[in-house]
PASEBA-1860 file (N, C-alpha, C; in nm, 3 decimals):
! residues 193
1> XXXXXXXX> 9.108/5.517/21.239/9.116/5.373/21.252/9.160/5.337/21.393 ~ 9.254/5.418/21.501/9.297/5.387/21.575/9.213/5.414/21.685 ~ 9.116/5.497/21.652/9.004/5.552/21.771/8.900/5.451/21.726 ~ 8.897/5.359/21.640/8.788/5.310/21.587/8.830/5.169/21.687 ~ 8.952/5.147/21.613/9.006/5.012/21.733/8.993/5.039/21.910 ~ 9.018/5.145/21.959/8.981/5.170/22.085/8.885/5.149/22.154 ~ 8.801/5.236/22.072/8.598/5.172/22.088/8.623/5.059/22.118 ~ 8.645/4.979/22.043/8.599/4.861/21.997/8.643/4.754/22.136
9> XXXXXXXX> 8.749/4.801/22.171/8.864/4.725/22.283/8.759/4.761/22.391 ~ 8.716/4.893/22.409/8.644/4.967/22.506/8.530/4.832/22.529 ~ 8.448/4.855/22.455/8.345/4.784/22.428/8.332/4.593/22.435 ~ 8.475/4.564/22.391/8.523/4.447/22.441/8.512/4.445/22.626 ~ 8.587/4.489/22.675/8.597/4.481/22.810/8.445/4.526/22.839 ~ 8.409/4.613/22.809/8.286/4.652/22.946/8.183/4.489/22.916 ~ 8.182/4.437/22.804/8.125/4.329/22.765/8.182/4.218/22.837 ~ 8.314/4.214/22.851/8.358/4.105/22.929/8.355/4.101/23.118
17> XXXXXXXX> 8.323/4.230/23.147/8.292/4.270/23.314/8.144/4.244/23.319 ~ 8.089/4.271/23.217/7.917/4.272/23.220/7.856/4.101/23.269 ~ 7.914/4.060/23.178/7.900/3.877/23.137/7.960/3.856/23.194 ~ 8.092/3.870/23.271/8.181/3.754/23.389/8.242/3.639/23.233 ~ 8.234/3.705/23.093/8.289/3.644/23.028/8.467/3.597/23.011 ~ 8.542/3.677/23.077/8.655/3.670/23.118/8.678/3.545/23.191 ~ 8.609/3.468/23.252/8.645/3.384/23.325/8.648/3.243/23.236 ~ 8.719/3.165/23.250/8.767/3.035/23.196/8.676/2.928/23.237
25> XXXXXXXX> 8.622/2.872/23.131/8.493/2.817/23.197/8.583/2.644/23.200 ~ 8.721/2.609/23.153/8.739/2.527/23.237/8.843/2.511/23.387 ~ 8.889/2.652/23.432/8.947/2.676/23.520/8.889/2.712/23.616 ~ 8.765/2.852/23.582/8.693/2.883/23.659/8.731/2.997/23.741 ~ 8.881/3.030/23.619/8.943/3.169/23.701/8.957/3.299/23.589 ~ 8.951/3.412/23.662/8.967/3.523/23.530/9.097/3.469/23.418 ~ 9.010/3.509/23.286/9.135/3.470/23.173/9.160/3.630/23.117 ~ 9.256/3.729/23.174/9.241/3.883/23.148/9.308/3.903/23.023
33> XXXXXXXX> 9.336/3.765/22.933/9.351/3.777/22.801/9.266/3.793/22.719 ~ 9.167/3.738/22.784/9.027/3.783/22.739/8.968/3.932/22.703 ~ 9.066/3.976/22.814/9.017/4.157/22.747/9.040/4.193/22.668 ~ 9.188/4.142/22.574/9.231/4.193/22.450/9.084/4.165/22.362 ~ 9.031/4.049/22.379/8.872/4.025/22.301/8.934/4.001/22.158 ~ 8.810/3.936/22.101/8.787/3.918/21.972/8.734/3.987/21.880 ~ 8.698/4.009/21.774/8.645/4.067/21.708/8.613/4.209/21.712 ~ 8.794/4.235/21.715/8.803/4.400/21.699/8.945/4.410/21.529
41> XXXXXXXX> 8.869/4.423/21.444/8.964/4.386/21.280/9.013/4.522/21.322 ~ 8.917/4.634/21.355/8.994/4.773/21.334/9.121/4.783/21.430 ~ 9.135/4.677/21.514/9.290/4.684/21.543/9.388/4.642/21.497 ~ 9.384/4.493/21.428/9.419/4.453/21.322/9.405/4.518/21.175 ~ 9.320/4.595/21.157/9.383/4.716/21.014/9.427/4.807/21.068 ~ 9.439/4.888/21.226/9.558/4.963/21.263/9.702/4.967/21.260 ~ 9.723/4.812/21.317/9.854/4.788/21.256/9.874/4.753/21.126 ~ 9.761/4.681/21.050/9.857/4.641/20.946/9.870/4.840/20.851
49> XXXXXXXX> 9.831/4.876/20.879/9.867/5.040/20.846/9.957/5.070/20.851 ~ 9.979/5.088/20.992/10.094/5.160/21.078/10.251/5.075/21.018 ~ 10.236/4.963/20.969/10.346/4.874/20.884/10.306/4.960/20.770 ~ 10.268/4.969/20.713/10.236/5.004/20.580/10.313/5.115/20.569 ~ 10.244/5.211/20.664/10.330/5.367/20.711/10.495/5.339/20.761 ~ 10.528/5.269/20.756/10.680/5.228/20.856/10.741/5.196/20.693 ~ 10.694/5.115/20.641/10.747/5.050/20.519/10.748/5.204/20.418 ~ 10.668/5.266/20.435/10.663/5.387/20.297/10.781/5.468/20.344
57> XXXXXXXX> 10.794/5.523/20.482/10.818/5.590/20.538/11.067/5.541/20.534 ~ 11.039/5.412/20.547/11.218/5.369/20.554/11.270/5.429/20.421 ~ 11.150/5.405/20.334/11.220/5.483/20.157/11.314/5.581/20.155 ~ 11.277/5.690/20.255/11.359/5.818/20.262/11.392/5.870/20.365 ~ 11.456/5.716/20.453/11.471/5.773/20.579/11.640/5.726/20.558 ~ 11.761/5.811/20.687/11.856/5.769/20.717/11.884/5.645/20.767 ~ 12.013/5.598/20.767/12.064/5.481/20.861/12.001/5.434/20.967 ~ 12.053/5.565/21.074/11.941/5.556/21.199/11.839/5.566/21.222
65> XXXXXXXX> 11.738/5.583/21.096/11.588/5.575/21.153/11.552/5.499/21.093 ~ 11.618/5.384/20.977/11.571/5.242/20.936/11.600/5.197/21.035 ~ 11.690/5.172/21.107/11.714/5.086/21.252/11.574/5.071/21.325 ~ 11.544/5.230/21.354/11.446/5.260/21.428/11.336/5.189/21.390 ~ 11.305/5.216/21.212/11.201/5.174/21.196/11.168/5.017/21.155 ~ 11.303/4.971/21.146/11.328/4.822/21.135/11.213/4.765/21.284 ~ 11.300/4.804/21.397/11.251/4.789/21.509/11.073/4.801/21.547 ~ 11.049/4.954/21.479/10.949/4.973/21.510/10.844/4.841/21.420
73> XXXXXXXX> 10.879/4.828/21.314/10.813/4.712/21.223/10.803/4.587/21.251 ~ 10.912/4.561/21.318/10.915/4.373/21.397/10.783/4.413/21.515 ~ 10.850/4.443/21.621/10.692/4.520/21.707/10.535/4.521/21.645 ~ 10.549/4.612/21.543/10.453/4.577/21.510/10.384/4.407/21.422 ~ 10.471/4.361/21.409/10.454/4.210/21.337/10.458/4.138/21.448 ~ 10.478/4.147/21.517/10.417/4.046/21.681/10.266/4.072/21.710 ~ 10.278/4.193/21.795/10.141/4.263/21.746/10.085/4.234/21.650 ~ 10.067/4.222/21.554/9.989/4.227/21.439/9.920/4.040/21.432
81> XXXXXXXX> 10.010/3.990/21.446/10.021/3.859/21.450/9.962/3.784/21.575 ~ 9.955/3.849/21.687/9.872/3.829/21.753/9.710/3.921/21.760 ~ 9.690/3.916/21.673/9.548/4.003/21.691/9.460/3.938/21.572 ~ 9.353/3.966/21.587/9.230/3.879/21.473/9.258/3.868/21.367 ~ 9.308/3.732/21.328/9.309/3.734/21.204/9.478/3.753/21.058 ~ 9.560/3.867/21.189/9.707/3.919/21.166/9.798/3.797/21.110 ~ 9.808/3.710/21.166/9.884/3.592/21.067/9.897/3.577/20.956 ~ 9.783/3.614/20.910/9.747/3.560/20.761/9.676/3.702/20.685
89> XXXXXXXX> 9.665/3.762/20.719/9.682/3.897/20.667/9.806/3.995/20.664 ~ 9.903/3.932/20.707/9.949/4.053/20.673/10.111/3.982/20.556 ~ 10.050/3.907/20.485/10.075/3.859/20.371/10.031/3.948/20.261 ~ 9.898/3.940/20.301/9.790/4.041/20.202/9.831/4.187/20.213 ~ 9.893/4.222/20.340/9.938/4.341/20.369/10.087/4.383/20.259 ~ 10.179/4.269/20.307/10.276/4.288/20.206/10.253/4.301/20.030 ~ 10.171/4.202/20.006/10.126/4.181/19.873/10.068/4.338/19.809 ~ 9.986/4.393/19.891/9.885/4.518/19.900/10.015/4.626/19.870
97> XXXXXXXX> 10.119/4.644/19.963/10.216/4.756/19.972/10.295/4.720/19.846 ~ 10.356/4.602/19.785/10.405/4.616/19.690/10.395/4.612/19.555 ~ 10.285/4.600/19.550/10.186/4.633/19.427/10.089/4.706/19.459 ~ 10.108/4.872/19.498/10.039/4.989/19.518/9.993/5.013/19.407 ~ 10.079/5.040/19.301/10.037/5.076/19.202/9.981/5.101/19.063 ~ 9.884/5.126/19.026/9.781/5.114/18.951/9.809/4.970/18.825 ~ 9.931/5.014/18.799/9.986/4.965/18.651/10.027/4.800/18.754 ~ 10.024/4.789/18.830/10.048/4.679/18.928/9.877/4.589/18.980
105> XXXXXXXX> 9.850/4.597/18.910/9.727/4.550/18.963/9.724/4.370/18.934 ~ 9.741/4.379/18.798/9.708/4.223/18.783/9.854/4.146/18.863 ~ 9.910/4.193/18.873/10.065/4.112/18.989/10.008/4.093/19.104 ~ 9.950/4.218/19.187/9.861/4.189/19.304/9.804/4.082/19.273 ~ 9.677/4.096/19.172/9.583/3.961/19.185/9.635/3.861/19.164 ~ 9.712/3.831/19.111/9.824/3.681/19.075/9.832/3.617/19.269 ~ 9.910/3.733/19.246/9.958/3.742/19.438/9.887/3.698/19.525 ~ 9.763/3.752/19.516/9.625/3.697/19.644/9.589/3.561/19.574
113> XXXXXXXX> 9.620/3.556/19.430/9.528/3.440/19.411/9.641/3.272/19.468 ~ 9.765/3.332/19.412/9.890/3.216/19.484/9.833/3.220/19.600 ~ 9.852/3.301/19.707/9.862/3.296/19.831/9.736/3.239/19.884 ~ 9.627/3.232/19.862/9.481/3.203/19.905/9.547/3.020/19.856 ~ 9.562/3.026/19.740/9.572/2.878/19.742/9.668/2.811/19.806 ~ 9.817/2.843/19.838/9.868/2.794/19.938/9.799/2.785/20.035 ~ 9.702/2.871/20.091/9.619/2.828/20.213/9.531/2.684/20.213 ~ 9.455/2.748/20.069/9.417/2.640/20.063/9.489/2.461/20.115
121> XXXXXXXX> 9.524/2.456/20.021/9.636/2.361/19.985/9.676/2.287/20.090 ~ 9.734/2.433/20.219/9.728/2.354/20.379/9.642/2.335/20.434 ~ 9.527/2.377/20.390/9.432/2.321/20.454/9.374/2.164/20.434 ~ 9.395/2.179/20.345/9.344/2.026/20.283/9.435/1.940/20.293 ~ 9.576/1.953/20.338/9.663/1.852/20.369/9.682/1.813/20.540 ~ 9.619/1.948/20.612/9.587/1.948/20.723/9.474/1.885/20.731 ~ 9.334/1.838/20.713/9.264/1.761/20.711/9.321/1.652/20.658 ~ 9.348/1.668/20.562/9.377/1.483/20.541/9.504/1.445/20.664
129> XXXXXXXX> 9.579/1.478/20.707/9.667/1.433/20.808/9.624/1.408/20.929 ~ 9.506/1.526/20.964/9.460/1.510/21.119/9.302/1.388/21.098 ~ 9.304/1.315/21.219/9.201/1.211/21.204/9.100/1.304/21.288 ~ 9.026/1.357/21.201/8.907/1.414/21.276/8.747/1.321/21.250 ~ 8.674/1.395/21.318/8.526/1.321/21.317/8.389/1.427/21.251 ~ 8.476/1.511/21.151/8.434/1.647/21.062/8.383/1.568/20.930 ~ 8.291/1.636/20.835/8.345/1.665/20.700/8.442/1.710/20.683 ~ 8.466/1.711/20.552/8.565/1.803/20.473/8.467/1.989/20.465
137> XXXXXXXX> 8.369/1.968/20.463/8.298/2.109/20.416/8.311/2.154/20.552 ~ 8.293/2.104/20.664/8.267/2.141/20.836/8.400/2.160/20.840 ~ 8.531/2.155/20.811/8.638/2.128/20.832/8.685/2.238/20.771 ~ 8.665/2.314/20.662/8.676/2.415/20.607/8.603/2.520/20.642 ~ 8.475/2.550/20.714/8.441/2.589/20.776/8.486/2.693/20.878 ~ 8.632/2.627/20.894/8.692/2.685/21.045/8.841/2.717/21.041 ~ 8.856/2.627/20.912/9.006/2.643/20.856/8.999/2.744/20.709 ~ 8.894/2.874/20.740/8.855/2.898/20.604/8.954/3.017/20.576
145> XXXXXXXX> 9.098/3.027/20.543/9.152/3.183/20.505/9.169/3.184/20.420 ~ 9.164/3.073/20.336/9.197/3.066/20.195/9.052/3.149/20.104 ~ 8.941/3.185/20.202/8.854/3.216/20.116/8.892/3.400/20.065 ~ 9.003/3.421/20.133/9.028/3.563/20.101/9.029/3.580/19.935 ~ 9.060/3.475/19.883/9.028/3.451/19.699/8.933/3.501/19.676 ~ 8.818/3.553/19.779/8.671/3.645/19.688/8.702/3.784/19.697 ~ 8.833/3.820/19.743/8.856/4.006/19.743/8.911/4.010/19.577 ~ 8.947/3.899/19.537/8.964/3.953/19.401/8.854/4.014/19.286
153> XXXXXXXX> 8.776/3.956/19.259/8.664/4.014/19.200/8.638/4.166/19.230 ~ 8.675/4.194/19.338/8.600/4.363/19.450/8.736/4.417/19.368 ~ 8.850/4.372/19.370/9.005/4.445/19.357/9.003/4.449/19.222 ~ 8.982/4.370/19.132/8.971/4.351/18.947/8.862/4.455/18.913 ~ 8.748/4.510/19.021/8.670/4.569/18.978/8.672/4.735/18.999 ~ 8.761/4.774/19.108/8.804/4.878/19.164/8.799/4.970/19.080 ~ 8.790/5.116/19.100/8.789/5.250/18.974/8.917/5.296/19.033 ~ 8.956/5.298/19.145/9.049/5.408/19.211/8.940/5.519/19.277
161> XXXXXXXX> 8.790/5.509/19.263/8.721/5.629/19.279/8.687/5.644/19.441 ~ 8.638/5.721/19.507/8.603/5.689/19.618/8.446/5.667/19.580 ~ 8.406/5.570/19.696/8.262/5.537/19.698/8.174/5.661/19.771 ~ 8.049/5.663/19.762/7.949/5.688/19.868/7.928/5.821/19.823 ~ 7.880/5.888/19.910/7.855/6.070/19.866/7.945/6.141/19.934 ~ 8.007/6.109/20.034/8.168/6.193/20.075/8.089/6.262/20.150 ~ 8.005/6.207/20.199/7.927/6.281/20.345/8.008/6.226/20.460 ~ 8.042/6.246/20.560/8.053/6.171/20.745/8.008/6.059/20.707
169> XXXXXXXX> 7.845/6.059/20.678/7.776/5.920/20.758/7.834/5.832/20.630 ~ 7.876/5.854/20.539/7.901/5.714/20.491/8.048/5.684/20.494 ~ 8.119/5.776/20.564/8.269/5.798/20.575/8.237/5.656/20.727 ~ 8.229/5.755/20.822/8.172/5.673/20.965/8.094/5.530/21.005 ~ 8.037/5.506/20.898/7.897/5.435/20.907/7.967/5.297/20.970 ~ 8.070/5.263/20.858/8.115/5.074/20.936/8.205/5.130/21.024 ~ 8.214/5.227/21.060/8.303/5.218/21.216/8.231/5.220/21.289 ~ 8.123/5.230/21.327/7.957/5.260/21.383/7.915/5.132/21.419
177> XXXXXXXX> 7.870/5.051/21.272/7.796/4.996/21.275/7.859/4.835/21.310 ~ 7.973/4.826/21.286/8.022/4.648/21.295/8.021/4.641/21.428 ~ 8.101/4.709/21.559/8.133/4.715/21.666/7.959/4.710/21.760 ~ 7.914/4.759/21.688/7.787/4.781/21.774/7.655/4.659/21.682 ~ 7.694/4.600/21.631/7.625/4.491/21.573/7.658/4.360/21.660 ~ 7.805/4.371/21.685/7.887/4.238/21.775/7.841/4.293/21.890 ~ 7.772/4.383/21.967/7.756/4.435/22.101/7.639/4.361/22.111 ~ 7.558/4.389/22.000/7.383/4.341/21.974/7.377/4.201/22.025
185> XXXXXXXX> 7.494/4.171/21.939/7.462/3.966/21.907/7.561/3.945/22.056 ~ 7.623/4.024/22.096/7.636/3.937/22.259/7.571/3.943/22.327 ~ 7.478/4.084/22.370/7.374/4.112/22.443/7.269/3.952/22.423 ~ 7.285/3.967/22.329/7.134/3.855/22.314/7.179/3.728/22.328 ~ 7.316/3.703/22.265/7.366/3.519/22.327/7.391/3.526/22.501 ~ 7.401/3.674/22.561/7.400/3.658/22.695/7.250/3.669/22.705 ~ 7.196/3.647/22.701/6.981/3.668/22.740/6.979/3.523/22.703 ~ 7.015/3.487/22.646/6.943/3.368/22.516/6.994/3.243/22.598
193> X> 7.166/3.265/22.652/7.224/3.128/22.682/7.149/3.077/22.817
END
C-alpha cells in the first residue's frame, strides 16, 4: 500500500512538471502544494492503516511505547486529515477497528449507517444556511460523504473469504489500474483543454 501510494505521488508530480499544473492560475505563481496532488486514496489508506497498526499494536505495549505510540497516532491524524478524503474517513477507520470482529458486524453497520447520516444531516443544514445559486441535487453533488451509506450493502454481504483466484494480477490489478486511469484522463483534459 505504501509503494502503491508512492507511485501514485510519483506520478502526481511528473504530471504536475509536465502541465505547468502547479502553478496558480489566479496568482500565476508555483502552488508546490500542488505536488502533494489529488487523487492518490492509496495514501490516504496508508495511513489510515498505519493508525490501525498503532491502535492494535498500544494493546500490548508498555507505558513508554503508548507515549510513543500516542504520539506516533496524533501525527498520523494530521496527516491523515490532510490527505484525500482523511477527515471523514477516518471515522470509518475508527468504526472499522472497533468492530473488527465477526460477531461485531451489525454494530459496525449501525455505526456507518449513524455516521453517513450525520453527514448527511450537515449537509442539508449547510445548504439550507448558505445562500447559494445551486440545486439541492448540484449541491449534494459536491457535499457528497454521506454517500459512504452504499459500503453497507458490500459489508452486510461480506463472507470473510478472499476474492479473485489469489493470482498477482488480481492481487495487483487496482494498484495498477486506478493511478494509471487518472494519468489517462489528465493526459487527455491536458490535449483536450
Amino acid at each position: 500500500m505504501g509503494l502503491a501510494a508512492f507511485v501514485t505521488a510519483i506520478g502526481n508530480v511528473v504530471y504536475q512538471l509536465l502541465t505547468g499544473a502547479y502553478i496558480n492560475p489566479l496568482t500565476h505563481q508555483p502552488d508546490y502544494f500542488l505536488f502533494l496532488g489529488p487523487h492518490n486514496i492509496f495514501l490516504t489508506l496508508f495511513l489510515l492503516f498505519c493508525m490501525m497498526w498503532v491502535l492494535a499494536t498500544m494493546k500490548q505495549s508498555s507505558v513508554g511505547q503508548k507515549i510513543m505510540l500516542i504520539l506516533t497516532f496524533l501525527i498520523l491524524l494530521v496527516l491523515t486529515a490532510a490527505s484525500e478524503g482523511g477527515i471523514y474517513l477516518i471515522p470509518m477507520m475508527l468504526l472499522m477497528f472497533v468492530f473488527k470482529e465477526e460477531g461485531q458486524r451489525n454494530k459496525l453497520l449501525i455505526g456507518i449507517f449513524v455516521y453517513t447520516m450525520i453527514l448527511l444531516a450537515l449537509a442539508i443544514s449547510s445548504y439550507m444556511q448558505t445562500p447559494v445559486n445551486q440545486s439541492f441535487y448540484d449541491y449534494l453533488t459536491f457535499d457528497n460523504e454521506f454517500m459512504m451509506v452504499t459500503v453497507i450493502p458490500l459489508i452486510a454481504l461480506y463472507n470473510g473469504q478472499l476474492g479473485g483466484t489469489n493470482s498477482k494480477w488480481n492481487k495487483y490489478f487496482f494498484y495498477l489500474f486506478y493511478p494509471i486511469h487518472l494519468w489517462i484522463i489528465y493526459v487527455i483534459f491536458y490535449f483536450v483543454r
